[in-house]
Structures are given as structure tokens and as C-alpha cells.
N, C-alpha and C positions, 0 to 999 in steps of 0.2 A: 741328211747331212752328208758332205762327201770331203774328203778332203782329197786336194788333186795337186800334183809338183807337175809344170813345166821345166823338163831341161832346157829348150828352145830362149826361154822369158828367166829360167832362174829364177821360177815363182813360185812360191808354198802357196795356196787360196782352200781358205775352210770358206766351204760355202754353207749359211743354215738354212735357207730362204733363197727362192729367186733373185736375182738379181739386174738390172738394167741398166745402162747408159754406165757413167763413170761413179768412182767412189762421191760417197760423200768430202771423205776429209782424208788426206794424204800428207805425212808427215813423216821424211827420210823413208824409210823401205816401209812403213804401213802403209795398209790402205784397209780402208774399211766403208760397207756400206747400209745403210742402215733404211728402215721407212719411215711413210709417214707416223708411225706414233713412234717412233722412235727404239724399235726392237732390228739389234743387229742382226742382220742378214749374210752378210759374207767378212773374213778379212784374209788380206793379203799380206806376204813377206816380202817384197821382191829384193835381187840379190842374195836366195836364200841361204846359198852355201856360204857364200863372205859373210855373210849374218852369222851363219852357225857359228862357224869359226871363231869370229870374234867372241861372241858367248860363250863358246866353249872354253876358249884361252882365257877368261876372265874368272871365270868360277871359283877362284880361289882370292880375289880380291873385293872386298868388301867397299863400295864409297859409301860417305859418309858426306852429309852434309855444314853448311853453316860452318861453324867456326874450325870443324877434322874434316872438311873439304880435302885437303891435299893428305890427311892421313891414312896411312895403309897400313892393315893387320894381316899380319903375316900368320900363316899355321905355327912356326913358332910361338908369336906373341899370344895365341889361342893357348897352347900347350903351357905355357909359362902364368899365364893369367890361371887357367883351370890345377897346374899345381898346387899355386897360392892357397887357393879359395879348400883347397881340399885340406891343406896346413891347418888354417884356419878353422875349420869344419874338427879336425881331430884334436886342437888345443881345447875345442868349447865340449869336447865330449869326454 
């Protein structure tokens, strides 16, 4: 197993397994390749650092699907919800 960063490509690539020709299946910065029975062999980042980046800047906001699609919990709303519950917890004891 190797894991290998291109600065040249701006590519992260875990390789587990040899690997040939092009990915399988490529989807915005993955890339991944896999064999015949179907055991993944390599994936790729590309764009790694603007990938980080972005990741890293998000980490503190949770999405939510379906109907809190556009809702965002804040570490406040975390700290105010886990007061509650703590309230709660010391009326029942």
C-alpha cells in the first residue's frame, strides 16, 4: 500500500493494488480503480489542497438532508441544545 502526493498534478493516490490504464469511475476530484471482482485497487484526490481546504473550512457545519437541506447548526445551537437536555436530565433526578 503506498500512499503518494503529486505537487506537479495536485494529486493525493492511495494505491492498494496495481493499477492500469484509466480509473474506473471518476466523479469531480475522485477517481478510483478497482478489478475484475470488484476489490478497490487505487483512489485518487485530485485538486488536493483546494479539496483540503474546502474540508477543512466546513468542519464545523453539519448538512442535513430532505426537508433541513438549507438548515445549519451552529456550535452555538450544539451548546444551547446540550444545556437543555442537561436541565432536563437534573429536573428528572
Amino acid at each position: 500500500m503506498k500512499l503518494i502526493y503529486t505537487p506537479s498534478k495536485d494529486e493525493l493516490l492511495l494505491k492498494i493494488h496495481p493499477v492500469k490504464g484509466r480509473p474506473n469511475k471518476e466523479s469531480g476530484p475522485l477517481k478510483i480503480w478497482w478489478d475484475d471482482e470488484g476489490n478497490i485497487c487505487a483512489i485518487a484526490i485530485t485538486k488536493y489542497t483546494e479539496e483540503l481546504e474546502e474540508f477543512s473550512g466546513s468542519l464545523n457545519v453539519i448538512q442535513l438532508g430532505n426537508i433541513w437541506k438549507a438548515i445549519k447548526i451552529t456550535d452555538a445551537d450544539i451548546s444551547e441544545a446540550r444545556e437543555e437536555l442537561l436541565r432536563k436530565i437534573e429536573e428528572k433526578w
